[in-house]
Kinemage of the C-alpha trace (Angstrom):
@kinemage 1
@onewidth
@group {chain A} dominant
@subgroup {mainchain}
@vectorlist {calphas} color= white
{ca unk a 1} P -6.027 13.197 20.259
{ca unk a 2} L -5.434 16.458 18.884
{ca unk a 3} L -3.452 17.833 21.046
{ca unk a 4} L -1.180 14.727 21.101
{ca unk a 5} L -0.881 15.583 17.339
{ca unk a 6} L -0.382 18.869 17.589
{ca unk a 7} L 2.649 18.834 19.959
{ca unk a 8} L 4.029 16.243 18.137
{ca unk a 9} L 3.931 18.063 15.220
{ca unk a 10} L 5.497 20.942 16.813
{ca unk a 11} L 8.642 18.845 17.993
{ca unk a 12} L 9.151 17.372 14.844
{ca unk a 13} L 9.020 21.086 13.208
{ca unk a 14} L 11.689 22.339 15.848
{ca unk a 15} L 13.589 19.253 15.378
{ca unk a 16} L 13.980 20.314 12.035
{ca unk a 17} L 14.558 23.931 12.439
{ca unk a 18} L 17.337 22.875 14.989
{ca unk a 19} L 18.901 20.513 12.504
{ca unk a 20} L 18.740 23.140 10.061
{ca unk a 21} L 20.734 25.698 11.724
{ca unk a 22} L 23.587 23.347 12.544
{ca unk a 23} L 24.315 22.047 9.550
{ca unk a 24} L 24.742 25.441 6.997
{ca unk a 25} L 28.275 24.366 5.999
{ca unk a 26} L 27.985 25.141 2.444
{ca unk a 27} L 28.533 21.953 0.275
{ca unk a 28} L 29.682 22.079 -3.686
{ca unk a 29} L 28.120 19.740 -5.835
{ca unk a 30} L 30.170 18.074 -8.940
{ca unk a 31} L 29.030 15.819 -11.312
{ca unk a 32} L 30.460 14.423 -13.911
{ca unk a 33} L 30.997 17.677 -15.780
{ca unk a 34} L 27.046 17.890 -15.812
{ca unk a 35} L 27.233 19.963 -12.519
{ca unk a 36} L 29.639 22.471 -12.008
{ca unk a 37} L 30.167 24.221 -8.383
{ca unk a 38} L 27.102 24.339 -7.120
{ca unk a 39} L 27.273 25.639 -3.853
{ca unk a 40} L 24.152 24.103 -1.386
{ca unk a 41} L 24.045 24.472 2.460
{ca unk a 42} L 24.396 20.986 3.851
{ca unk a 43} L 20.732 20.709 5.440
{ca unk a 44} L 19.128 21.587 1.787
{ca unk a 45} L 21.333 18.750 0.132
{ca unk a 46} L 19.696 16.946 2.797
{ca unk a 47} L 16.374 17.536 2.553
{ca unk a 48} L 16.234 17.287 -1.608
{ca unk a 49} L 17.175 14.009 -1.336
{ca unk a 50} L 14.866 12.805 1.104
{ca unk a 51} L 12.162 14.339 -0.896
{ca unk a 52} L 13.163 12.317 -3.987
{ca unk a 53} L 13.504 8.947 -1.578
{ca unk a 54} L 10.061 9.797 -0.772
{ca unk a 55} L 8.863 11.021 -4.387
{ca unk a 56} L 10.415 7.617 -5.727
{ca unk a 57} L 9.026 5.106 -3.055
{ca unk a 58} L 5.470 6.791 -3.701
{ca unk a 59} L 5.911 6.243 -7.483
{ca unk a 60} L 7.284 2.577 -6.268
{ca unk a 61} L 4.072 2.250 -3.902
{ca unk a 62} L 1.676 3.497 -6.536
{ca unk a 63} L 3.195 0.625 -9.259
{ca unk a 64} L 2.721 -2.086 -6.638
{ca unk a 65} L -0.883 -1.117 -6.088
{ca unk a 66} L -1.446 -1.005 -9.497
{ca unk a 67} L -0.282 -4.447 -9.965
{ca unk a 68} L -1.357 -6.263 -6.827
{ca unk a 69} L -5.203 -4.314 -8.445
{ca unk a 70} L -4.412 -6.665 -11.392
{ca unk a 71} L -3.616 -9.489 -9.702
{ca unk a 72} L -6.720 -9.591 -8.026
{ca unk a 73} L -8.709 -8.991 -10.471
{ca unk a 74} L -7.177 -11.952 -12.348
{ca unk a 75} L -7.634 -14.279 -9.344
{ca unk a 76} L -11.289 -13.161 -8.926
{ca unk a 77} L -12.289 -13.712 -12.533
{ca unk a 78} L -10.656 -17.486 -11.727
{ca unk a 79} L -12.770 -17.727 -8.308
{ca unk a 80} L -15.706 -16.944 -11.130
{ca unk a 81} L -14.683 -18.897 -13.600
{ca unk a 82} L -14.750 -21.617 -11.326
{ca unk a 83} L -17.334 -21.566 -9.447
{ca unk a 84} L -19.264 -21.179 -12.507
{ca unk a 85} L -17.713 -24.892 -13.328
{ca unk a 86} L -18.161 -26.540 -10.553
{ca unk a 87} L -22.087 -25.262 -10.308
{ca unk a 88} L -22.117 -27.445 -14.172
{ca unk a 89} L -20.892 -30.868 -12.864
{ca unk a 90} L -23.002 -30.332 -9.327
{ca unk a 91} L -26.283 -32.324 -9.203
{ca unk a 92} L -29.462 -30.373 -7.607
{ca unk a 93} L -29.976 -32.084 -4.095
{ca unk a 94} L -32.378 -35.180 -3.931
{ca unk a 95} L -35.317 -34.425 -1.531
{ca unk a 96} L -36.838 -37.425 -0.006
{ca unk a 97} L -40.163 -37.201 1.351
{ca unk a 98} L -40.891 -38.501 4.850
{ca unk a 99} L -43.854 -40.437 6.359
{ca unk a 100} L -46.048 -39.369 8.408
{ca unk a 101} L -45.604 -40.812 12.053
{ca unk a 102} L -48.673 -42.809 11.544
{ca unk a 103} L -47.543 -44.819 8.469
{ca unk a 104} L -43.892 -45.407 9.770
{ca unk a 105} L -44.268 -48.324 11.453
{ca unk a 106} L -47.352 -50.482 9.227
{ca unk a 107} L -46.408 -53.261 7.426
């Protein structure tokens, strides 16, 4: 399993290499007065922004957890909660006592 791994790792790290070495066309970045000619090669405009797609959707994933974690901790104090109730209003269980075989059937 490995090994599997490993080359895949590998193809994905060429892949990369070979995208990066096609696309050095250098790219200037404007905005809005805030950014004046900045000059970027196209595969490091790129890559930038999918590290901040993946920065922000980890931040995103990390506030979901967070709040499903409250959630259930709300919905198991109500299981508690209850279960605690319904063990109030529940009657203990009425044990009847049997007769022996011998004294079944007498009169």
């Amino acid at each position: 399993m490995k090994v599997i791994f490993t080359v895949i790792l590998v193809l994905f790290v060429m892949l990369i290499i070979a995208f990066s070495l096609d696309n050095t066309a250098p790219v200037q970045l404007y905005f809005f007065g805030l950014i004046e000619k900045i000059t970027i090669p196209t595969y490091m405009l790129i890559f930038f922004t999918f590290l901040l797609g993946v920065i922000f959707t980890g931040f995103m994933g990390i506030i979901e957890r967070f709040r499903l974690t409250r959630t259930i901790a709300r919905l198991n104090k109500t299981i508690r909660e209850l279960r605690r109730e319904l063990s109030a209003f529940q009657q203990p269980p009425v044990i009847e006592e049997t007769k022996s075989a011998g004294q079944q059937n007498q009169p």
